[in-house]
N, C-alpha and C positions, 0 to 999 in steps of 0.2 A: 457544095460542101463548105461546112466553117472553118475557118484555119484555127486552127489551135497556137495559140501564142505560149511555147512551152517558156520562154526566158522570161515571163512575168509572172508566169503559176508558180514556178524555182521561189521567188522571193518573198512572195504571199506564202507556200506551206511553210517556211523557214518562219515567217512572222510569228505564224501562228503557232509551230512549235516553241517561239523563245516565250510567247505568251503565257501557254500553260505550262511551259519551266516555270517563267516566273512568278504563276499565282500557286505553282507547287509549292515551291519557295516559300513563298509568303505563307501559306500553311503551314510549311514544318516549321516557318518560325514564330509563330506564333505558337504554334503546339509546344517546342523548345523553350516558350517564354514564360506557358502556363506551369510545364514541368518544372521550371525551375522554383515559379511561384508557391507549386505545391510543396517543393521539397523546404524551403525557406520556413514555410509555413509550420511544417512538419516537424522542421530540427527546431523549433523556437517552442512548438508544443511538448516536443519529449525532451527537452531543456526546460520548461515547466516542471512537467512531470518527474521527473530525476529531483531537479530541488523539494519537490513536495514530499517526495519519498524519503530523502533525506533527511528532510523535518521529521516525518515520521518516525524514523530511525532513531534519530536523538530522544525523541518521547519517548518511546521503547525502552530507550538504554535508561534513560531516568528513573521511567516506572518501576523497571527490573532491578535497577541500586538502591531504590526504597524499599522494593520487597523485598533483596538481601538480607538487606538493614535492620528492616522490622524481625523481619525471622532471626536472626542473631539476637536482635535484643528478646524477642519472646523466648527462646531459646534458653537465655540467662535466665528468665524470671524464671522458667520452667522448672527450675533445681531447688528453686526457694519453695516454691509448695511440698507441700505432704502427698506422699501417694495415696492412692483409691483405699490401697491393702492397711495402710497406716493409718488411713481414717474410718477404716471397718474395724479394726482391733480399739480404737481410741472411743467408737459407737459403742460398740459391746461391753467394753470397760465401764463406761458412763452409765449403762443400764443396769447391770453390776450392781455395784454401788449408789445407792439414790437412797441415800439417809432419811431423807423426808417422806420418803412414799412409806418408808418400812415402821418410821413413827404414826402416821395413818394407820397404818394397819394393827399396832400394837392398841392405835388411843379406842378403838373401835368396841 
């Protein structure tokens, strides 16, 4: 029979346990190294994205204060015209009265 040498098998599975501790390890921290990479990555992207939006915003609020603008000033012009109903009564008037046509018709 073989003799089993249990006080050197004790120190070999210990080995081998701190082994694959330590390439656990080394996994989570690399996996910890990428996560962080991602998140770095990420807040510098939507810290892009927030300033572009932001720009956008400002265009917006521009756009929107010239269209104010314009409307208020068409607005005013709008009181300086003659209405539709003021220029149908001002038509019919003019047809009315049309001197010339009526001398046509006399000189005929």
């Amino acid at each position: 029979m073989e003799e089993v040498n249990y006080q050197e098998q004790v120190p070999e599975e210990n080995n081998l346990k701190i082994r694959d501790l330590e390439e656990k390890q080394r996994i989570l921290k690399d996996r910890v190294l990428l996560i962080g990479q991602n998140l770095i990555d990420s807040k510098e992207k939507t810290t892009e994205d927030i300033l572009e939006i932001k720009k956008d915003l400002e265009k917006i609020k521009d756009n929107l204060e010239k269209i104010r603008r314009f409307i208020e000033s068409v607005s005013t012009e709008f009181s300086k015209f003659a209405r539709k109903d003021d220029l149908d009564i001002l038509i019919k008037q003019a047809k009315m009265f049309q001197p010339l046509r009526y001398l046509k018709e006399n000189a005929e």
